[in-house]
N, C-alpha and C positions, 0 to 999 in steps of 0.2 A: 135123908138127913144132911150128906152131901149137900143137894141145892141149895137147901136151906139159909145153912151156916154162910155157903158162895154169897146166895142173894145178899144175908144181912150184911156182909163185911163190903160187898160191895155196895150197898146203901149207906155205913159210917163210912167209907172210902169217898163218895160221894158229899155225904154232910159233911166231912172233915175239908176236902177242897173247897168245899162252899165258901167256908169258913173263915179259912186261911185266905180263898183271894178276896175278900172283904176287908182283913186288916191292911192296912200302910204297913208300907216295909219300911224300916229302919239299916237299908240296905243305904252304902254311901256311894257304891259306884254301877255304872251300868254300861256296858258293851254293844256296839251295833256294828253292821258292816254295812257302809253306800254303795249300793249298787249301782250301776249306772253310769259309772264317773264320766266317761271321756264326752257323756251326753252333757251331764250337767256342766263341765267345763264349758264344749260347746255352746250351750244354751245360752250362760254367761255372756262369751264373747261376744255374745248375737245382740243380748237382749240389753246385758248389763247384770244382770242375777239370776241366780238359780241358785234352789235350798233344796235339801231333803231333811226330812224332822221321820224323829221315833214316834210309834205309840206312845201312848200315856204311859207314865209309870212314876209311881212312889220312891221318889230320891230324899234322902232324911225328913220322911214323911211328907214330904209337897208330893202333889198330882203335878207333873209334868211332862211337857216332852221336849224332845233336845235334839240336834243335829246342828247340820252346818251350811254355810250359806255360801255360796263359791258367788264372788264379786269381780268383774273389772276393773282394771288399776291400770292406764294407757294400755299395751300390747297383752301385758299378763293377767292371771286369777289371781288372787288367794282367799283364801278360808279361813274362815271363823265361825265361831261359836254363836248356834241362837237358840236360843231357849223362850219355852211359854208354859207362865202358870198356867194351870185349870182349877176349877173349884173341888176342892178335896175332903175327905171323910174327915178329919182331924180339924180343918183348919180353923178353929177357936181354940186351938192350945197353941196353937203355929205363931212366935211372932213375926209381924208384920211391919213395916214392909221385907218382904225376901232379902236378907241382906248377905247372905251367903256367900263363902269364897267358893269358886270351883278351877278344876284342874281338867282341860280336856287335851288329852293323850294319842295319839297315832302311832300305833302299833306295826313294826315290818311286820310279812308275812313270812318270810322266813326266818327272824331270826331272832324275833318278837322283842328284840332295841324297839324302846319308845320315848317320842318326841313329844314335852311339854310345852302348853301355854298354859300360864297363870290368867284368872281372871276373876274380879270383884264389880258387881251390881251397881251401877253409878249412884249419884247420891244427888248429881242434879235433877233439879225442879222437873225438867221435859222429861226425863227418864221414869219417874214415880207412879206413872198407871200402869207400867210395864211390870212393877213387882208389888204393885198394892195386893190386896186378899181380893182374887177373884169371887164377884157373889153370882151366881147363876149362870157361872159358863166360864169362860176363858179373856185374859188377857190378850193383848195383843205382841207378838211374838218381837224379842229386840232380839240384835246381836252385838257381839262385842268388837271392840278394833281394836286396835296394838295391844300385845303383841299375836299376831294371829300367820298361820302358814301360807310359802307361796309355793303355787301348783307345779311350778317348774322345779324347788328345792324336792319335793318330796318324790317328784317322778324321778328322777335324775337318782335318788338316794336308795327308789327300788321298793317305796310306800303303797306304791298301786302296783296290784296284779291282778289280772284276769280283771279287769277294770273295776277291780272294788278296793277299797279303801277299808279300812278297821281304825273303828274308833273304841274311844273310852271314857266316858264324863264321871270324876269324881265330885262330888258334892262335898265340902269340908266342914 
């Protein structure tokens, strides 16, 4: 009777996760940690860019994913915000174009003080396939500029340890 009962509750434990990762979250914010940093800075200096992006994930309902793009600027980096639609379960109720404000955040690791930039979705003409309704796949990924971090301010302030970085993107 025992197994029984295990199997069936692990069979709705089962249908119930189906379920739930099938809905869009209604979630506003979302946390990652870059690993890799002193690479990607590197990479940068060399190349002129380097990004690291999150998995997909449902930020006030949009399919996207987010991270940051470490840029050249004469000697120094700094960081910004890039983000990329994907085509999502919802997006005929979604309006369109993406016009979203978002806040992305760097969190110390020890003392969890966080550092803001504001940023809103451009509204010029070149910008608009970047937040139209993705139909069969993905946008192509922008990032944003001023106001954005520079890589010497937040090493200095003790933002990167053990070479990662802790982010935070809220969707408003």
């Amino acid at each position: 009777m025992k197994a029984l009962f295990s199997e069936k509750c692990e069979a709705l434990m089962t249908a119930i996760t189906t379920v739930l990762g099938s809905v869009p979250s209604y979630t506003k914010t979302h946390q990652q940690v870059i690993e890799g940093y002193a690479a990607l800075k590197e990479l940068a200096l060399k190349t002129g860019f380097s990004r690291s992006m999150s998995d997909k994930v449902y930020l006030q309902r949009y399919l996207m994913s987010w991270g940051v793009i470490f840029k050249k600027e004469g000697d120094g980096v700094y960081i910004a915000l890039l983000i990329q639609l994907h085509e999502g379960k919802e997006d005929e109720l979604l309006d369109w174009p993406f016009t979203k404000e978002m806040n992305l955040s760097l969190i110390h690791p020890k003392t969890r003080q966080e550092r803001h930039v504001g940023q809103k979705t451009s509204t010029a003409e070149d910008y608009k396939r970047h937040y139209c309704r993705p139909i069969g796949g993905s946008n192509i990924a922008v990032y944003f500029g001023p106001p954005r971090f520079q890589s010497s301010d937040i090493e200095r302030d003790g933002y990167v340890e053990e070479d990662q970085l802790l982010l935070r993107l809220e969707v408003l």
